[in-house]
N, C-alpha and C positions, 0 to 999 in steps of 0.2 A: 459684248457679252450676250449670250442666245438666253430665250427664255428659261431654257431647261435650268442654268445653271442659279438663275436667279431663285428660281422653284426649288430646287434641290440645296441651295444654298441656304434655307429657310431665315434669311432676312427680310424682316419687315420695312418696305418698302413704297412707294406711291408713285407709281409712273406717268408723266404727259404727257400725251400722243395727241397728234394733229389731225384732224377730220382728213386727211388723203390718206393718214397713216393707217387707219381705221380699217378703211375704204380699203384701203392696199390688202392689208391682211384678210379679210372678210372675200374678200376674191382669192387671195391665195388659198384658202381653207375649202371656198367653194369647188373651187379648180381641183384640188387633189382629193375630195371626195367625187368629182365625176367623176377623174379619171379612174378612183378604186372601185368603182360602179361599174364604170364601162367593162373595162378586166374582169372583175366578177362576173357580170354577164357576157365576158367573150368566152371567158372559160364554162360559164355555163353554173357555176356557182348560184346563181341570182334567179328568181323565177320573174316573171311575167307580173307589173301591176298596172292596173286601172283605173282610170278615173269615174269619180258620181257620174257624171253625166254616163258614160261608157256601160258602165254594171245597173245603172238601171234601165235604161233603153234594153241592156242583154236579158236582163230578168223580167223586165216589163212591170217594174214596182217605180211608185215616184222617189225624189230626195227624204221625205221625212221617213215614208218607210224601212230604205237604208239606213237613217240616222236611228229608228227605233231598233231596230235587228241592231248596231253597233251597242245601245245602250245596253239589249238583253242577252249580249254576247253570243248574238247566232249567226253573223256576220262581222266581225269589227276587222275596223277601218286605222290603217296605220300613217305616217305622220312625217313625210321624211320633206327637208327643208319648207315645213311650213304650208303643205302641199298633203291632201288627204286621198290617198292611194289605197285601194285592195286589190287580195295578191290572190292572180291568175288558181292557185289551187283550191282557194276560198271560192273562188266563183264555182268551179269545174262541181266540189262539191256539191251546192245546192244545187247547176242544174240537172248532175246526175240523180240525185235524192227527187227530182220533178221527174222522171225518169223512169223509177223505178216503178214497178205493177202494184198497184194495192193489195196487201196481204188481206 
């Protein structure tokens, strides 16, 4: 029986699963979001993200300053497995906006 039909089957139920079982699944889940990842970025779908370290060396601002820009929303910082990334046209913004001429 696959999970779907159990879920769609809407019986209440309590499953035992074995720490390899776990483990097994948690890699299969891992596995087929890289691979949707990869694909979207072969197609071109997915932009460019970077890490703290990376965006502030580029900005030349430390970590708390990134995390303060994330809290007042003029930089935030997104979140994918666990792992805090920002995305290539967030950056491009501010260092064009450092760019521009003083009106």
């Amino acid at each position: 029986m696959k999970i779907e039909e159990l879920i769609n089957g809407g019986a209440n139920i309590t499953l035992a699963i074995s720490p390899a079982d776990l483990k097994e699944f948690a890699q299969s889940v891992a596995d087929a979001t890289r691979l949707q990842i990869e694909r979207e970025i072969a197609d071109g779908k997915t932009e460019m993200l970077y890490t703290i370290e990376y965006v502030a060396e580029k900005l030349s601002v430390n970590r708390s300053t990134l995390w303060r820009w994330d809290k007042n929303g003029y930089l935030k910082v997104i979140e994918i497995g666990g792992q805090r990334r920002y995305r290539k046209s967030d950056i491009d913004r501010i260092l064009n906006a450092k760019n521009e001429p003083a009106q």
